[in-house]
C-alpha positions in Angstrom: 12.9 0.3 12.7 12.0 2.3 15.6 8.3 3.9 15.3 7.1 6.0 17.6 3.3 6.2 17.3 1.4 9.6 18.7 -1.9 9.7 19.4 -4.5 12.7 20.9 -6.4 12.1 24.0 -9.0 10.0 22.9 -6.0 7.3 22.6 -6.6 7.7 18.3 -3.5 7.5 16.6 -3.0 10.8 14.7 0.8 10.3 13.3 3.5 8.1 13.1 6.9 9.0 13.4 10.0 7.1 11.6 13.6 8.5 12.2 15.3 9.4 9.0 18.2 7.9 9.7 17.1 4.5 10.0 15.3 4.9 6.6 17.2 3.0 3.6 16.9 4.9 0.4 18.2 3.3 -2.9 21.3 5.5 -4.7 18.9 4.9 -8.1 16.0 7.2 -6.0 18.2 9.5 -4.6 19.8 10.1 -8.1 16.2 10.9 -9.4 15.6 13.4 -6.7 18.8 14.6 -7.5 17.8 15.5 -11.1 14.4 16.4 -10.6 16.0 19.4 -8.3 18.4 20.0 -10.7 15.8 20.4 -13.0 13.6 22.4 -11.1 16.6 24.8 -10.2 17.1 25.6 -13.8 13.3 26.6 -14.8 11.5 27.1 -11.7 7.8 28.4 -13.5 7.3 25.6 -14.6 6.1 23.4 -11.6 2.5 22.6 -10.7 1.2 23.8 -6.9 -0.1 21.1 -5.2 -3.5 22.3 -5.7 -3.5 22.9 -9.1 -1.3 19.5 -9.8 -4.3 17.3 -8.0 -7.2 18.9 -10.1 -4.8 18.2 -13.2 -4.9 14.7 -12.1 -9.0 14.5 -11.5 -9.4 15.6 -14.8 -7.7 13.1 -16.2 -9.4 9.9 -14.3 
């Protein structure tokens, strides 16, 4: 896999880059993905923001 590494001018490494194409992805995960998109499409209010999903989680632990 080719990684390209970028870094800001102190020389700290601030993101990594993988090409998407070189990324292997199971049919099993893409299938998920698939559905959960499907699923989404068909009743849209009720997902979570980000935000909101993360305090959801706090609570919880």
């Amino acid at each position: 896999m080719n990684l390209q590494f970028i870094s800001d001018d102190a020389g700290k490494t601030t993101r990594v880059h993988i090409p998407i194409d070189e990324i292997d992805v199971q049919d099993w995960h893409k299938d998920i993905v698939r559905q959960r998109l499907a699923d989404y499409r068909k009743k849209p209010d009720q997902t979570l923001d980000f935000e909101t999903a993360i305090d959801d989680i706090d609570n919880i632990l």
